[in-house]
N, C-alpha and C positions, 0 to 999 in steps of 0.2 A: 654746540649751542652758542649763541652770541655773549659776548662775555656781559655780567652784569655791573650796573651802575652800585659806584660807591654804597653801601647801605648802612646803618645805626645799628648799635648795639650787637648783639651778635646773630645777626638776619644775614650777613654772609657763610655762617659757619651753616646758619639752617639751610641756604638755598643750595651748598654743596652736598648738605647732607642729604636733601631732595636729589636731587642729580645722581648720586650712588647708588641711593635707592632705587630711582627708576632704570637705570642700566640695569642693576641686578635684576629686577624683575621683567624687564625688557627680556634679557638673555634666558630665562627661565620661562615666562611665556608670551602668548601673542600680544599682549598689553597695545601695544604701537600701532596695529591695525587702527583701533578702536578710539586713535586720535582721527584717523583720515574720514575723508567724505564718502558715503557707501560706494560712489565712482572715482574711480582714481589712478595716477599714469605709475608706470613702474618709472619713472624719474620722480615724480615727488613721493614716491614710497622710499627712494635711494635717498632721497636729501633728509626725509625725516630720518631713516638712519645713521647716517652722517653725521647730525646733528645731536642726537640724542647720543650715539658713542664718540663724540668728537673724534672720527680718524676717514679718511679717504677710501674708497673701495671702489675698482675701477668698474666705469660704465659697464662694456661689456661682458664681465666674470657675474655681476649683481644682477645681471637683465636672464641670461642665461641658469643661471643659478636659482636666481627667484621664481623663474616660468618651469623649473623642471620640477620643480616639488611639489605642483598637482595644486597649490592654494589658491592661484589664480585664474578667472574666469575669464579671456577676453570678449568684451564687447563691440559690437560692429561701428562703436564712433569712435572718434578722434579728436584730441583737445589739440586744437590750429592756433593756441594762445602763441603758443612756444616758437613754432616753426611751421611754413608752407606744407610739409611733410604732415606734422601733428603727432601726437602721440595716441596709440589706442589705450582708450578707458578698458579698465580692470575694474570688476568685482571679487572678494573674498570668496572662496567657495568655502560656504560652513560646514559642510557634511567634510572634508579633508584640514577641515582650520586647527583642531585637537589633536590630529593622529599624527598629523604630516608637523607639524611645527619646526620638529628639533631639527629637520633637513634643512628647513629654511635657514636656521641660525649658524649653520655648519662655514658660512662664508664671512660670518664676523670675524677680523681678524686680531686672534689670539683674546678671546673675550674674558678668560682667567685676569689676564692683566687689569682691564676695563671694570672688572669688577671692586677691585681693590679703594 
């Protein structure tokens, strides 16, 4: 997450306290999907985790890893914002969104800590 500006009174200790929050529940369940637009690339699925657990997770382990656990639907476009190539747009599959979860989280790394 981008680091936040100076704030009053004690609205830094809340915004941390926010932030622990949502990892926790993050790591417990789907919460993060449920920020993204119904289509979506598996790179901005990777930044929004990145950002919400501040740590690195490499490209290829998260692409591979995220597409194996049955949550995502690819669809037949491609976001050409990015690059010539494009990324193909993803939808959630809901019917596997509850079951399949905890595989998905299995590539956070070390999320014990993250929780703290």
């Amino acid at each position: 997450m981008k680091a936040v500006p100076k704030l009053v009174f004690d609205h830094e200790e809340m915004v941390e306290a926010a932030k622990k929050r949502l990892r926790y529940k993050a790591a417990l369940h789907p919460i993060l999907f449920e920020l993204l637009p119904t289509r979506f690339t598996v790179p901005q699925l990777q930044i929004l985790y990145e950002s919400v657990f501040s740590t690195t997770i490499d490209k290829r382990n998260f692409s591979k890893r995220v597409l194996a656990t049955g949550l995502l639907i690819k669809l037949a476009e491609k976001d050409k914002a990015g690059s010539k190539r494009g990324a193909y747009y993803y939808k959630l599959n809901m019917q596997n969104y509850n079951e399949k979860f905890q595989a998905f989280m299995n590539f956070i790394p070390n999320p014990d800590a993250l929780l703290l």
